[in-house]
N, C-alpha and C positions, 0 to 999 in steps of 0.2 A: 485698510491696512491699519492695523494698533500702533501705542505708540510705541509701544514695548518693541513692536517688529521694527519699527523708525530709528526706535534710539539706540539699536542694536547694529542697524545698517550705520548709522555716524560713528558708531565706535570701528567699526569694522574700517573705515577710510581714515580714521586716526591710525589705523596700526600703519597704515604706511608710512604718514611722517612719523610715528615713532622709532621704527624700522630702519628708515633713512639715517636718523640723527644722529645716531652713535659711529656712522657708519664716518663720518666726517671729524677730521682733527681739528680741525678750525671750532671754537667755542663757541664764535658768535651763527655759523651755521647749526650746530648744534642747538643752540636756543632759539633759535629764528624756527627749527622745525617744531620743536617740543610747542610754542606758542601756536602754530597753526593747529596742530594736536588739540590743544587745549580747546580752541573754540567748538571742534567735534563732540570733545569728551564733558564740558561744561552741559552742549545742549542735550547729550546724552543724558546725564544728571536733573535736568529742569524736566527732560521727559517722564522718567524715572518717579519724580517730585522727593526728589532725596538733595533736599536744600540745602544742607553744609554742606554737602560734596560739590554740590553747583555753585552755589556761592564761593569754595575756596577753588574750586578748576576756575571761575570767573578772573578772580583774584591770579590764581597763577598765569592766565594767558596772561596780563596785563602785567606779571611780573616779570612772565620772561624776556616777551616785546622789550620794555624796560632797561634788561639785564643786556641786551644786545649791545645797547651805547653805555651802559657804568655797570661797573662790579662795587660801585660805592658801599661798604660796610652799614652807612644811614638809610639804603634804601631798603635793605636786607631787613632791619629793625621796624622801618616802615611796613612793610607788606608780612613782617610777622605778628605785629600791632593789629593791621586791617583783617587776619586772618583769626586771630584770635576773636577778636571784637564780633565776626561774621559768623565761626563757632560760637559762642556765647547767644547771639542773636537767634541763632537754629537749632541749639541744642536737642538733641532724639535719643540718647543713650551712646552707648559703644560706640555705634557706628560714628556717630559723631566725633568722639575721641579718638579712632581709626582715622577718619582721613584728616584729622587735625593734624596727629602725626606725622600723618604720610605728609605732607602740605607745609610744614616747617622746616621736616629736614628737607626739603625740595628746595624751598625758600634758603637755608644757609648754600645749598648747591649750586644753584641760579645765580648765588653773586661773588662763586669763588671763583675767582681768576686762571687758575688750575684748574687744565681740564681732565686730569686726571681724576683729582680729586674732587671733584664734577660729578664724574662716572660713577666715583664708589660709592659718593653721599647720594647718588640716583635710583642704587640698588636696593639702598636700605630703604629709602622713600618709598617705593613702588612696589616694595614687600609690602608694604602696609595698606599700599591699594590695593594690592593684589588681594588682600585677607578680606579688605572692607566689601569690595568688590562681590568675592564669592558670598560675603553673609548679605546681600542684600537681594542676590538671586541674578547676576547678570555675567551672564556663562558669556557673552563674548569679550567681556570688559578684561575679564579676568584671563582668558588668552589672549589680549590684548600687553596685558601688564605682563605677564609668564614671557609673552615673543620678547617685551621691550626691554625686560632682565637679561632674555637671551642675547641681544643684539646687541647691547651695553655689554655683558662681558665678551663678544665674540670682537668688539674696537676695543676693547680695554687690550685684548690679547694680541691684536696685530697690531698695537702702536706702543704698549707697553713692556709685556711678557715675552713676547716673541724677541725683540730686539734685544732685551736681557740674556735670552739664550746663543743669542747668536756670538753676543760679544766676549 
């Protein structure tokens, strides 16, 4: 078995906690799944050997875990520092500057108290995986990211949109 066929089966068991998470109003269930996510999609990455992306999915399980118990503003600056520093460390072109992106605004996402505004800063973030994803050649990653857009607006809709219409 490759590892390429390995690190494709770990992503494919991320989409479920990704799948789940949005699906929950509660924030701290919501990052409690993204973090399990993370450990899938990091070893994904090491398999890969696409070092900033594994380095900052490292960084963001460990952010989210984190972000469970504080939305602290200082820790948000923290894990944008260690993420920066991790890019810098790995640098490879674009793609590195792709999942920087994506991986910062996750990071201001991860520690906003609002899980609304949670959701939105999670879509812009995972556009940018999504892009990184497709240019590095990992076709399930990237329906990974596309389902977890999908699911993200499909709880944005039942706890936010829907209830607007109603009232």
């Amino acid at each position: 078995m490759s590892l390429f066929f390995i690190s494709q089966v770990l992503v494919a068991i991320a989409i479920c906690f990704d799948l789940m998470s949005f699906q929950f109003k509660d924030r701290q269930k919501i990052v409690a799944c993204l973090c399990c996510a993370g450990v899938l999609i990091s070893s994904h990455f090491i398999l890969l050997e696409q070092w900033t992306a594994a380095s900052l999915m490292v960084i963001a399980t460990i952010r989210y875990f984190v972000s469970i118990f504080s939305t602290s503003p200082k820790l948000k600056y923290l894990f944008g520092s260690a993420s920066l520093i991790a890019t810098v460390l790995t640098y490879s072109g674009l793609i590195s500057i792709l999942s920087f992106l994506a991986s910062s605004i996750q990071t201001v996402a991860a520690f906003n108290k609002d899980d609304k505004r949670l959701r939105e800063l999670m879509v812009v973030g995972t556009s940018f995986w999504l892009v990184h994803n497709y240019l590095i050649g990992s076709p399930t990653a990237v329906i990974m990211e596309a389902l977890f857009i999908t699911s993200n607006l499909v709880g944005y809709y039942r706890y936010y949109y829907k209830k607007e219409l109603v009232i």
